[in-house]
Z-matrix of the N, CA and C atoms (Angstrom, degrees):
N
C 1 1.452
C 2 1.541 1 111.70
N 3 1.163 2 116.91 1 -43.18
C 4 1.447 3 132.10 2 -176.58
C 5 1.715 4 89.78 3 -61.05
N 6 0.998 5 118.70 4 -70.68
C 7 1.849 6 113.16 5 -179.38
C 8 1.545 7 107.01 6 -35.07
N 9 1.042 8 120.23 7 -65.96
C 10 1.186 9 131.38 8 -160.96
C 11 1.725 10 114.50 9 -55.41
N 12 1.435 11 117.68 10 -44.00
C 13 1.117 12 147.83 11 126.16
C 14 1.454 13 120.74 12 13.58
N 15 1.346 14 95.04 13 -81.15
C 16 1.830 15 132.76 14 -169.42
C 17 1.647 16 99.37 15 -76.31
N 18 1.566 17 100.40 16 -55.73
C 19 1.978 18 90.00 17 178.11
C 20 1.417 19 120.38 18 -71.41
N 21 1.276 20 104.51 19 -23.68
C 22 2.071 21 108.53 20 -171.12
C 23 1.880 22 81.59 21 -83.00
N 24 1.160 23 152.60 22 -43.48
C 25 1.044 24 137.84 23 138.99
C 26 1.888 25 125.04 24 6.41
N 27 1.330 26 93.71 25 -92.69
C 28 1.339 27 121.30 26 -158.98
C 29 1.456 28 112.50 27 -64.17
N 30 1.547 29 93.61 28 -42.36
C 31 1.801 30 106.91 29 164.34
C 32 1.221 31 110.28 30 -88.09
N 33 1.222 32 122.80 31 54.96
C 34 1.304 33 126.75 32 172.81
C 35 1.297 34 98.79 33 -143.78
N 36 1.333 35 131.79 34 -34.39
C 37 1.586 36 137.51 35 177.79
C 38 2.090 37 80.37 36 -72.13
N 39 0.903 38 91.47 37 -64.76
C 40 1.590 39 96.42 38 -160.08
C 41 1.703 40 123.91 39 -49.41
N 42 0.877 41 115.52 40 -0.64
C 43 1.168 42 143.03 41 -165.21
C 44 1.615 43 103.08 42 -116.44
N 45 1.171 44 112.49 43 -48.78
C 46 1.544 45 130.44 44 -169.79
C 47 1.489 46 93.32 45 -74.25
N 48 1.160 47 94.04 46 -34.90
C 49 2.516 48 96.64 47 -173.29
C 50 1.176 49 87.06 48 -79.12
N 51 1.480 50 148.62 49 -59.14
C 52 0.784 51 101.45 50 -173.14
C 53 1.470 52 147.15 51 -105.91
N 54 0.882 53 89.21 52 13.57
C 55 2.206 54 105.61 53 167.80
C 56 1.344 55 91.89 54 -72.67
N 57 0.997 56 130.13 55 -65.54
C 58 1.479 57 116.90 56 166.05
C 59 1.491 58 140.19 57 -12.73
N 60 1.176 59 119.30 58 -51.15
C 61 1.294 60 144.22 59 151.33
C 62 0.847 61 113.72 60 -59.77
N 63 1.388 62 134.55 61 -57.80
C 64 1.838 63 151.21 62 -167.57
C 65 1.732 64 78.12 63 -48.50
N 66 1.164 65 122.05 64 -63.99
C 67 1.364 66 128.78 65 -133.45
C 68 1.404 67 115.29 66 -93.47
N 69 1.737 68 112.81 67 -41.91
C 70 1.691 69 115.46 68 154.26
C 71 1.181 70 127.33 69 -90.07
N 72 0.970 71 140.34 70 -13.94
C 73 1.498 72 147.48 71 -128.09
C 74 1.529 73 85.02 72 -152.05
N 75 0.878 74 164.85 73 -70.52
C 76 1.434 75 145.40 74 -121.20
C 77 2.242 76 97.49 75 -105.11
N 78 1.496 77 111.84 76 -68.82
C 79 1.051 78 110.92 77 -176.68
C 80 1.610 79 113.45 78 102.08
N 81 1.244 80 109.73 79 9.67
C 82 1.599 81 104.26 80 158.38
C 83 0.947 82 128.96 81 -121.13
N 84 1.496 83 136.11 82 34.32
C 85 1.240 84 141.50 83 122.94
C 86 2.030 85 112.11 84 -67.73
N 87 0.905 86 117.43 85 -2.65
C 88 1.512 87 93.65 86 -156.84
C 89 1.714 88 86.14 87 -131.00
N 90 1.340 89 123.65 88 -7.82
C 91 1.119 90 145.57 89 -171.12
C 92 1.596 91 96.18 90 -70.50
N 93 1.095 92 118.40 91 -12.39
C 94 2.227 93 126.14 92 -162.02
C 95 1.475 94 87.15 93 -116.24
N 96 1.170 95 126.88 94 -20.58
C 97 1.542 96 103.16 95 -170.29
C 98 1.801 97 121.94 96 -82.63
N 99 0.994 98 106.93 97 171.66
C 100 1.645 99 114.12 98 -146.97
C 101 1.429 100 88.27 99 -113.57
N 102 1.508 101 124.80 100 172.73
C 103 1.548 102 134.10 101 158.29
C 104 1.451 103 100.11 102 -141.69
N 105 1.317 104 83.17 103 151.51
C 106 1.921 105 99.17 104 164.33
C 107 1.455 106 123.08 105 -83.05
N 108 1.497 107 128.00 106 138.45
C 109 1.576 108 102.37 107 174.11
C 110 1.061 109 131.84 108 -62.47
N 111 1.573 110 108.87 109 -6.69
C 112 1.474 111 107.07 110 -165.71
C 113 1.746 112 114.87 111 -151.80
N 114 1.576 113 101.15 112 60.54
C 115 1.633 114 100.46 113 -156.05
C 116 1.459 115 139.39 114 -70.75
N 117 1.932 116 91.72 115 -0.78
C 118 1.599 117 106.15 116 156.16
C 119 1.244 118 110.43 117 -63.54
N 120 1.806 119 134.88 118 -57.31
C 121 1.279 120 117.47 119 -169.95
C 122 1.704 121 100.73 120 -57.56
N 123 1.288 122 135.21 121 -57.28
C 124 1.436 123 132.98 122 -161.03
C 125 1.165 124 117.47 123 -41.80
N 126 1.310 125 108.39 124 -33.77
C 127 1.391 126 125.62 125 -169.71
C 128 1.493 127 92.20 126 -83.78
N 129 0.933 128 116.99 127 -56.11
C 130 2.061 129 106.17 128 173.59
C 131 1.142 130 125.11 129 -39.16
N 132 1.160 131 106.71 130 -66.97
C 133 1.841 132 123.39 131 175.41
C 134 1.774 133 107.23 132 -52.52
N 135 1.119 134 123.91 133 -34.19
C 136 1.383 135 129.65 134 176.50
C 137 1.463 136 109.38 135 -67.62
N 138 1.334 137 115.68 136 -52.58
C 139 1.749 138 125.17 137 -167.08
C 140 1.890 139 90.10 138 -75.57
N 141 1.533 140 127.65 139 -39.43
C 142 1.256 141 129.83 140 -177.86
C 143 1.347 142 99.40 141 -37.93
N 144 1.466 143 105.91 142 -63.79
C 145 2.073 144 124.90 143 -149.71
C 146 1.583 145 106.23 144 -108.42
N 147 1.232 146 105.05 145 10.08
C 148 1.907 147 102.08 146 156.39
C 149 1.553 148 113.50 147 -62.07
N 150 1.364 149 109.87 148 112.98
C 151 1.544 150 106.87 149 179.43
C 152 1.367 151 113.43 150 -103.48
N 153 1.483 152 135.94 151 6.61
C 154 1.415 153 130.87 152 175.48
C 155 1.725 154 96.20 153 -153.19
N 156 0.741 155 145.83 154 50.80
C 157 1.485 156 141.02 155 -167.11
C 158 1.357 157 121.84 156 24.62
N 159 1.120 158 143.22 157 -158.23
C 160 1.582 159 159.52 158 -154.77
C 161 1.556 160 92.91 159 -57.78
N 162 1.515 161 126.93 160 123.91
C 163 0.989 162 137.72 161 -179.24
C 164 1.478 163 132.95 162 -170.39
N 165 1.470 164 139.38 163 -151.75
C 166 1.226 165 132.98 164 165.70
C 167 1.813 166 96.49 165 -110.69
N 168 1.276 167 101.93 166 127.07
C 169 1.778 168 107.18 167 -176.74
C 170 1.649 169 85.50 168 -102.22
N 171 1.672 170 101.06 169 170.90
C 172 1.615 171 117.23 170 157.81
C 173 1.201 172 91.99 171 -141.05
N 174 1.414 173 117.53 172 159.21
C 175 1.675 174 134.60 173 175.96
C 176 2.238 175 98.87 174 -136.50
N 177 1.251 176 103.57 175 88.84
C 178 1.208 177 157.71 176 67.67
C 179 1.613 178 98.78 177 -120.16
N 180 1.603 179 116.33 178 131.89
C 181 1.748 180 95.96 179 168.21
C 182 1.083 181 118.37 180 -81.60
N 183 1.616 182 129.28 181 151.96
C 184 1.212 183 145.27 182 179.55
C 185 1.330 184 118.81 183 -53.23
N 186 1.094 185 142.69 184 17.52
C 187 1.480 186 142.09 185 -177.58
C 188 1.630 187 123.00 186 -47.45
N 189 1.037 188 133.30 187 114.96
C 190 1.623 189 146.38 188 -169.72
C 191 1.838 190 92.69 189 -73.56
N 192 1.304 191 143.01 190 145.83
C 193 0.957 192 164.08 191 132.57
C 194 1.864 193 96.06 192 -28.25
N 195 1.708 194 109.88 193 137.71
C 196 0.823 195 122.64 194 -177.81
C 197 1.810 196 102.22 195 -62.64
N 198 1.612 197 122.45 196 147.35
C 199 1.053 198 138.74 197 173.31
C 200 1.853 199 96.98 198 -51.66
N 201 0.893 200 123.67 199 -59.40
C 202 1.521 201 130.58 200 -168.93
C 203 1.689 202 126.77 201 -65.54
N 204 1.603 203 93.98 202 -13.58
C 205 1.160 204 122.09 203 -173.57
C 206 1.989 205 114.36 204 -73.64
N 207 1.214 206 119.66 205 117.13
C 208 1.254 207 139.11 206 -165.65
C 209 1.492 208 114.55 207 -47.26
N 210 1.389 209 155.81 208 140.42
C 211 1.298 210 156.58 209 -161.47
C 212 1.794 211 90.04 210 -55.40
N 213 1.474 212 122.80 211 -58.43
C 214 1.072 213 102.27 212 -156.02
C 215 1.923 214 110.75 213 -91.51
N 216 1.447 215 117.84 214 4.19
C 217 1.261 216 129.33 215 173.75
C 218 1.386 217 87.21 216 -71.18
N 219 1.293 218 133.27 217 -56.81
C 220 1.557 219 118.99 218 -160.44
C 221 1.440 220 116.98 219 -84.90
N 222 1.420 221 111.31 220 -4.19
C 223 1.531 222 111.58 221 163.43
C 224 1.368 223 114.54 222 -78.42
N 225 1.469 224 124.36 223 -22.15
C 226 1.237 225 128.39 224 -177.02
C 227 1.864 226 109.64 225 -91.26
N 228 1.249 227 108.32 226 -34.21
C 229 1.200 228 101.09 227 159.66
C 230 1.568 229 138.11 228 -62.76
N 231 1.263 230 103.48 229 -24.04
C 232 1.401 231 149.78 230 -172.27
C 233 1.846 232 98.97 231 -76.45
N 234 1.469 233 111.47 232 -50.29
C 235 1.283 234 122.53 233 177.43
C 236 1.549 235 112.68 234 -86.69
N 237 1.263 236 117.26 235 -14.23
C 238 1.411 237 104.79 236 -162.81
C 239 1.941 238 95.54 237 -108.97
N 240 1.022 239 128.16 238 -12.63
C 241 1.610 240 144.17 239 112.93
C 242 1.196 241 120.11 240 11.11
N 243 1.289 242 74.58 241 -83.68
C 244 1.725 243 92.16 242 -168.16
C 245 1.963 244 116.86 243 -89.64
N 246 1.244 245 111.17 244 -11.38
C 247 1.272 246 126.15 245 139.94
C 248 1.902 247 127.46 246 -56.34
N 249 1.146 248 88.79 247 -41.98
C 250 1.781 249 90.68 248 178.56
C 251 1.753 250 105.45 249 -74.22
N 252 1.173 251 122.40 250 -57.77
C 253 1.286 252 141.13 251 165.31
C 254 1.503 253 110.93 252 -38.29
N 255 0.897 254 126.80 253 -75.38
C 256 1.707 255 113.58 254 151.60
C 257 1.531 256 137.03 255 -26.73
N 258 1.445 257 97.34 256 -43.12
C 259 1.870 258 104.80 257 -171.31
C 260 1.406 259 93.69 258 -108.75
N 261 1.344 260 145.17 259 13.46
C 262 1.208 261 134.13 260 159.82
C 263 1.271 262 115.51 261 68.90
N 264 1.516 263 129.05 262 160.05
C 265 1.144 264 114.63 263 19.60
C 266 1.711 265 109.33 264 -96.07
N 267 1.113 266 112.23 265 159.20
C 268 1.889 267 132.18 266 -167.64
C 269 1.712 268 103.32 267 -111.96
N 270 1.618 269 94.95 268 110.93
C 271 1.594 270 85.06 269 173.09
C 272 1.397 271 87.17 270 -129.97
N 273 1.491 272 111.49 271 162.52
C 274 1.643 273 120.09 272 152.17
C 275 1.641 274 104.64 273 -148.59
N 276 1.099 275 107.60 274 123.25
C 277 1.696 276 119.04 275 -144.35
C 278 1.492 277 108.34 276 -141.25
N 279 1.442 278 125.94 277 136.46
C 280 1.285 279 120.33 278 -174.11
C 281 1.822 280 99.60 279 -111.86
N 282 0.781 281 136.32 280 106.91
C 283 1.575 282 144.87 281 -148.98
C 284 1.793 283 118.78 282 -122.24
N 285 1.018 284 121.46 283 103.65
C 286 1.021 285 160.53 284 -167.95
C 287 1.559 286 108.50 285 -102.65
N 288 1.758 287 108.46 286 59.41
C 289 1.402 288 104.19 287 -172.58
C 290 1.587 289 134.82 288 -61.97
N 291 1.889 290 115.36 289 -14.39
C 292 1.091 291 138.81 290 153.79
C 293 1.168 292 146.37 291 -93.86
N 294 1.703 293 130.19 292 -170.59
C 295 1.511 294 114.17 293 153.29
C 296 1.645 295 112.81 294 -53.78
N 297 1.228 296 98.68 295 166.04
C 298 1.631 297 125.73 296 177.04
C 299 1.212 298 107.49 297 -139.14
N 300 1.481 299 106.48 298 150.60
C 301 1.502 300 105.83 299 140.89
C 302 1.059 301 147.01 300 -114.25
N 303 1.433 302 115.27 301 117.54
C 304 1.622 303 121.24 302 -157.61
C 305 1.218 304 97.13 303 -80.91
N 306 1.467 305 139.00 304 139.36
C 307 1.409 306 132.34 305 127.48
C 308 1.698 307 121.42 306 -116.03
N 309 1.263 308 104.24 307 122.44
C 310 1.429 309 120.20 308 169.49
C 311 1.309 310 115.24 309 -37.39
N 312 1.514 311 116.57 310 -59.55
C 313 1.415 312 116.93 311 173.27
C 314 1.095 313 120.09 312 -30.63
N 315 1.991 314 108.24 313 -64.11
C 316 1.334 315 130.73 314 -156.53
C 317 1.561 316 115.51 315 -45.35
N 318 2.084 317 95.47 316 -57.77
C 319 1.771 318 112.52 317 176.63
C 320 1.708 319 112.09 318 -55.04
N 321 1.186 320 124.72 319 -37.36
C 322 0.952 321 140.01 320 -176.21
C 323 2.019 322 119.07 321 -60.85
N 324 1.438 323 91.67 322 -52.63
C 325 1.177 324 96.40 323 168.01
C 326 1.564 325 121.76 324 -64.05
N 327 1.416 326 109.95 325 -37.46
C 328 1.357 327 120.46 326 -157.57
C 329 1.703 328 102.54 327 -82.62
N 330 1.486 329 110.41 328 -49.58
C 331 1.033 330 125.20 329 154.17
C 332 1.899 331 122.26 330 -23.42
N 333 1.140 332 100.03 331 -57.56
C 334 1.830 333 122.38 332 177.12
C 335 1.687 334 92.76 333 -48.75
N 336 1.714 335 91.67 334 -81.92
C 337 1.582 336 92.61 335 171.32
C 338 1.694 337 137.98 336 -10.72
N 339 0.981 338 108.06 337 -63.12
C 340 1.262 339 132.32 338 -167.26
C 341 1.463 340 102.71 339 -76.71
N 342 1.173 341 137.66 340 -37.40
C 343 1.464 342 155.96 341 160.83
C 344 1.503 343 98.25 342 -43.04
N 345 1.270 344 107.92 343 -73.35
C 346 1.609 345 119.21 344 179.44
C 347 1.313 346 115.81 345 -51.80
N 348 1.327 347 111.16 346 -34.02
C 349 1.822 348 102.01 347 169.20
C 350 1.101 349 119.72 348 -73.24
N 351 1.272 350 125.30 349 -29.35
C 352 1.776 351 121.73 350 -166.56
C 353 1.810 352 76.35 351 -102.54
N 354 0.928 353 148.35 352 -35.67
C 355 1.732 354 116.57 353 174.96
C 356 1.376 355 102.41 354 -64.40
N 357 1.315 356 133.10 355 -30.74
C 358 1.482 357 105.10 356 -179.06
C 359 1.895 358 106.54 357 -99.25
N 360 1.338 359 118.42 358 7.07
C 361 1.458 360 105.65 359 143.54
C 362 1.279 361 136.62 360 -65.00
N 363 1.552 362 101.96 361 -44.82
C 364 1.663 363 120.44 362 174.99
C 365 1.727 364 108.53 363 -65.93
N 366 1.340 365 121.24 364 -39.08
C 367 1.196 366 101.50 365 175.19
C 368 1.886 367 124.67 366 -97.18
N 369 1.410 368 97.72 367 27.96
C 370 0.987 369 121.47 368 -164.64
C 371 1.861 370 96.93 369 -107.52
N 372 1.474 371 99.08 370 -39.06
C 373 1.715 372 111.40 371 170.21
C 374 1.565 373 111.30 372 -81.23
N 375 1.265 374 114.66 373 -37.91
C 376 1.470 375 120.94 374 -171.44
C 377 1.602 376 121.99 375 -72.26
N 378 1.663 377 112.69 376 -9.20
C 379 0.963 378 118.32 377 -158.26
C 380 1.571 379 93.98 378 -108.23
N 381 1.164 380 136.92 379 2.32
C 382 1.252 381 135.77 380 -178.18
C 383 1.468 382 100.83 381 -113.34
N 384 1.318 383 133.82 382 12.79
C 385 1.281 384 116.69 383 162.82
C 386 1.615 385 113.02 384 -128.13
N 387 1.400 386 126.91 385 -164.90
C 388 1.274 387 112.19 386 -159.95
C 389 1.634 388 82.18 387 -149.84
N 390 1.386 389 109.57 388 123.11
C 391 1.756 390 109.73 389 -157.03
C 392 1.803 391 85.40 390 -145.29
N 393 1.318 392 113.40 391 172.40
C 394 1.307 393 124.55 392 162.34
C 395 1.426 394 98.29 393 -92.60
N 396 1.751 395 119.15 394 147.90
C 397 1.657 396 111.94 395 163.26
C 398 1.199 397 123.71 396 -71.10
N 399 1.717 398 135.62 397 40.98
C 400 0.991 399 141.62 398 132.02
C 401 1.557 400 129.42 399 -76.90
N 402 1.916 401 98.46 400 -42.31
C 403 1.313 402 104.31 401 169.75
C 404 1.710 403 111.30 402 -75.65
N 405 1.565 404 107.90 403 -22.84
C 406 1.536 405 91.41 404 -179.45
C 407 1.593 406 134.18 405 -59.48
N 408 1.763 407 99.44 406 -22.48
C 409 1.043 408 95.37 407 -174.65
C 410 1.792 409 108.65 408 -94.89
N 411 1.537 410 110.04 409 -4.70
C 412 1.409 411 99.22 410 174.24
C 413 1.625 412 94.44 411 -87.01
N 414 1.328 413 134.95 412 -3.68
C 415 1.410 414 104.23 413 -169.12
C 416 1.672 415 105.18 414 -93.07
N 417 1.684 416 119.86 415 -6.93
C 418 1.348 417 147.08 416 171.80
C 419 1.780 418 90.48 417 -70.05
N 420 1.040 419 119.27 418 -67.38
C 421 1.439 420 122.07 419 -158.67
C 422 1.385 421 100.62 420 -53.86
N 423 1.307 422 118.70 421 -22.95
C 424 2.210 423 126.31 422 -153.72
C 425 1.059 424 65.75 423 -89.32
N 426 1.174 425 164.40 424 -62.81
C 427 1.522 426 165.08 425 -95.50
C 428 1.418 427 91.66 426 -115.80
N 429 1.457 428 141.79 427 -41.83
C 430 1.228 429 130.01 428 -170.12
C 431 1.312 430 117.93 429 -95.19
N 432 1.807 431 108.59 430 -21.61
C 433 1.261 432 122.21 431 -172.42
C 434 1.905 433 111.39 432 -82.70
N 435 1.513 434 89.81 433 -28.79
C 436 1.706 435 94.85 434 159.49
C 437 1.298 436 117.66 435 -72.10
N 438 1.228 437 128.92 436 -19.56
C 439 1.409 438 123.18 437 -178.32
C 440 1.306 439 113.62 438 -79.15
N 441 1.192 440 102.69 439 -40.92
C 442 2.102 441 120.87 440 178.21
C 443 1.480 442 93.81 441 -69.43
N 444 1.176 443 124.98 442 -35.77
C 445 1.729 444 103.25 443 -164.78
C 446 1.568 445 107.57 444 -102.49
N 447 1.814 446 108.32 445 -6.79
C 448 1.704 447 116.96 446 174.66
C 449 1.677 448 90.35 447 -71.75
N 450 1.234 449 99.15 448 -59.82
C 451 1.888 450 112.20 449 -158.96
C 452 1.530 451 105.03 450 -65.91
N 453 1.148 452 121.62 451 -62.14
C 454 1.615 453 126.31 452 -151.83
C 455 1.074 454 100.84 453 -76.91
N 456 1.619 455 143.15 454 -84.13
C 457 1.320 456 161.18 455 107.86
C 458 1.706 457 98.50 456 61.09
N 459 1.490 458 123.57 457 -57.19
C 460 1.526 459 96.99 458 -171.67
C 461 1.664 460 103.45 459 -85.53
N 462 1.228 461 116.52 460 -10.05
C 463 1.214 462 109.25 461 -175.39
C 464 1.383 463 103.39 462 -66.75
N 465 1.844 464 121.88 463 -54.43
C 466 1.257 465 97.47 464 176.64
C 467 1.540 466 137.74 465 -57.64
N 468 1.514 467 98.54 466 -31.91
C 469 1.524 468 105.44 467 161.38
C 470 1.079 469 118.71 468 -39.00
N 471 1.046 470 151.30 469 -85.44
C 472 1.213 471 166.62 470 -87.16
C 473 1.967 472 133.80 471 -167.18
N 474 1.632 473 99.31 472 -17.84
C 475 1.370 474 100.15 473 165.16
C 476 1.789 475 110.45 474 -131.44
N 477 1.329 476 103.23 475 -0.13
C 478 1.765 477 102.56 476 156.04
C 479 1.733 478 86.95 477 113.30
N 480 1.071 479 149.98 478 -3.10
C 481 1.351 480 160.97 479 -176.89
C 482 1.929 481 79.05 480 -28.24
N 483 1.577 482 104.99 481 141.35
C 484 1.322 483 127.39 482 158.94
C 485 1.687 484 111.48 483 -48.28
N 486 1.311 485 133.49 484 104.45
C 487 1.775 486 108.06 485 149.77
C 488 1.187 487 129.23 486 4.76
N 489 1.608 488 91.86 487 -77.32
C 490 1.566 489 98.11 488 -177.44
C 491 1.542 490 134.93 489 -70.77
N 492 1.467 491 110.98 490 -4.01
C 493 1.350 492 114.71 491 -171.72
C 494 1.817 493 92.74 492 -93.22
N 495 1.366 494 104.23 493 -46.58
C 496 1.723 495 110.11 494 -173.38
C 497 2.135 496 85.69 495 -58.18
N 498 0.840 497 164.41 496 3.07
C 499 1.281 498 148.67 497 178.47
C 500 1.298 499 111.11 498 -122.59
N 501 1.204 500 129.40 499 -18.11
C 502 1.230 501 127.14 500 148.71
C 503 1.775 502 126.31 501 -76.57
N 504 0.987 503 99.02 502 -41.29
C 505 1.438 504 111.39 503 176.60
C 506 1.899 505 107.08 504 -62.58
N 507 1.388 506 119.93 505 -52.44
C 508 1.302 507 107.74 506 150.52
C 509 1.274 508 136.54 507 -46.19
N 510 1.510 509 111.30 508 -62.52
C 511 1.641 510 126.67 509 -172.91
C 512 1.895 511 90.93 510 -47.09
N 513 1.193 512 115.72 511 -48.08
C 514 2.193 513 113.62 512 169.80
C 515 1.349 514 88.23 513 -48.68
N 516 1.163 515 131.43 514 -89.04
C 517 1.674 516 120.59 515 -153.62
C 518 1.330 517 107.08 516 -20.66
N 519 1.495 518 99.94 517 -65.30
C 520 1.518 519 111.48 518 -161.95
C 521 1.297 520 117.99 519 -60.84
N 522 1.678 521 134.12 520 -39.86
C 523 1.430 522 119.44 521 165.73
C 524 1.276 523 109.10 522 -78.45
N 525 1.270 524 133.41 523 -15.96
C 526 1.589 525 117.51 524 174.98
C 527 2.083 526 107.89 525 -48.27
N 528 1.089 527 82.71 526 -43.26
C 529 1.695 528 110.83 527 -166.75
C 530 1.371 529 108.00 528 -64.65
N 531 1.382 530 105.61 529 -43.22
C 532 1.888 531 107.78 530 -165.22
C 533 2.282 532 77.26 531 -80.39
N 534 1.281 533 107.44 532 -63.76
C 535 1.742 534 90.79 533 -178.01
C 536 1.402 535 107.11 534 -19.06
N 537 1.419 536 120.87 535 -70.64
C 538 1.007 537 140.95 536 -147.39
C 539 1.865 538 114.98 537 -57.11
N 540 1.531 539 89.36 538 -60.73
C 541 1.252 540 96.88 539 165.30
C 542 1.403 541 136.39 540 -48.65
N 543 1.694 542 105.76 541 -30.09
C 544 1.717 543 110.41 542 -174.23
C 545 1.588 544 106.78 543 -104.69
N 546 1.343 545 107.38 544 20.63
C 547 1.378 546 135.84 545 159.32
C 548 2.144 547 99.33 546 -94.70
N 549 1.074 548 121.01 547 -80.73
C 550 1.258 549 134.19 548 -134.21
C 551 1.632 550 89.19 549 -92.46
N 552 1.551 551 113.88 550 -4.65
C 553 1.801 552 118.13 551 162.53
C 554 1.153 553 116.94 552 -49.36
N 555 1.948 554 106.93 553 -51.14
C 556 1.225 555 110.81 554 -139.47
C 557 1.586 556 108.83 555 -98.23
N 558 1.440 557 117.08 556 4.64
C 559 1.333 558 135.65 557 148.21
C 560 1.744 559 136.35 558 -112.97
N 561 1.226 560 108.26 559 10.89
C 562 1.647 561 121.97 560 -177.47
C 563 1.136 562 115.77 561 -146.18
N 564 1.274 563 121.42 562 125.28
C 565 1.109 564 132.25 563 163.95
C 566 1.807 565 103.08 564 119.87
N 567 1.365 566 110.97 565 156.56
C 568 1.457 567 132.39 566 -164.42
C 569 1.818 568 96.93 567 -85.54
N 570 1.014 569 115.16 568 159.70
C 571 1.573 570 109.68 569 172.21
C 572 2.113 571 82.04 570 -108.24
N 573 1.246 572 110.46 571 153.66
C 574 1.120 573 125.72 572 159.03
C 575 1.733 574 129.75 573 -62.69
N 576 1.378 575 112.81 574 111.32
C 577 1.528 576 117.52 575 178.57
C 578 1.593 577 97.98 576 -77.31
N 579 1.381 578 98.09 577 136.79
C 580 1.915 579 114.96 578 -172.80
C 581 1.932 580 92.73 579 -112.75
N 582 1.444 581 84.55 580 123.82
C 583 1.816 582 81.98 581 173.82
C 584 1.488 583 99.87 582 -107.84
N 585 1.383 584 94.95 583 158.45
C 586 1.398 585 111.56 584 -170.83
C 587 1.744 586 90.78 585 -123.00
């Protein structure tokens, strides 16, 4: 337990260095992002048409056809929908129509946190099988590459996510993980008995 302990530990700093890096230091996550020409007006028109405060927006919004509304009123609403959504423009936006309060600390800490739970999930999976520490750290890495393709993956599916951001944003899972793993090898997991 004490091993187990010490590596969901250690790969948890290690993991944390390097998302860290991934995230200040490197520049290809932030390398996909877009600007407006003019982000005082955007920012107007946004704070104008916030209808519930800080939330998940869509641009066409999702609006259901009134309950009262006739079989073929809601096919046309239904069509004119799916017309906007086609001819653009497509947003899906997490919106923050006011001040906030950011604290660095706060993300940071919480961030740490969260590191430390999935290292002591992963070595929580790793410790029930009996692998060489070559496979340990690919069976750590499957572990990150499921996370990039659980997490990232429907966004491109499904809310228009860049190519290239969904492949970077994985390809991070995945070396956080392989770090992680050739960290969380060298205290978890069984070496394999070979019968003769």
């Amino acid at each position: 337990m004490i091993k187990l302990i010490t590596g969901a530990l250690l790969t948890a700093v290690a993991v944390f260095a390097w998302e860290a890096v991934s995230w200040t230091a490197l520049g290809w996550h932030e390398n996909g992002y877009r600007e407006f020409r003019d982000d005082t007006a955007v920012a107007e028109v946004i704070k104008a048409n916030v209808t519930s405060g800080k939330g998940i927006y869509m641009l066409p919004s999702r609006v259901e056809a009134s309950k009262l509304a006739t079989a073929a009123e809601k096919k046309a609403h239904e069509e004119k929908q799916a017309k906007a959504l086609e001819d653009g423009p497509y947003m899906y936006a997490i919106i923050r129509p006011g001040k906030g309060e950011i604290s660095m600390g706060t993300n940071m800490t919480l961030s740490f946190i969260r590191t430390l739970v999935c290292s002591f999930l992963v070595a929580a999976l790793l410790s029930q099988v009996a692998l060489f520490y070559p496979a340990r750290i690919a069976f750590v890495a499957a572990a990150g590459l499921f996370a990039g393709l659980t997490a990232d993956m429907p966004m491109w599916i499904w809310f228009e996510q860049p190519g290239r951001d969904t492949v970077v944003n994985i390809a991070d899972h995945l070396i956080a993980w392989i770090i992680g793993g050739a960290v969380l090898g060298l205290f978890v997991g069984r070496e394999p008995v070979l019968d003769r």
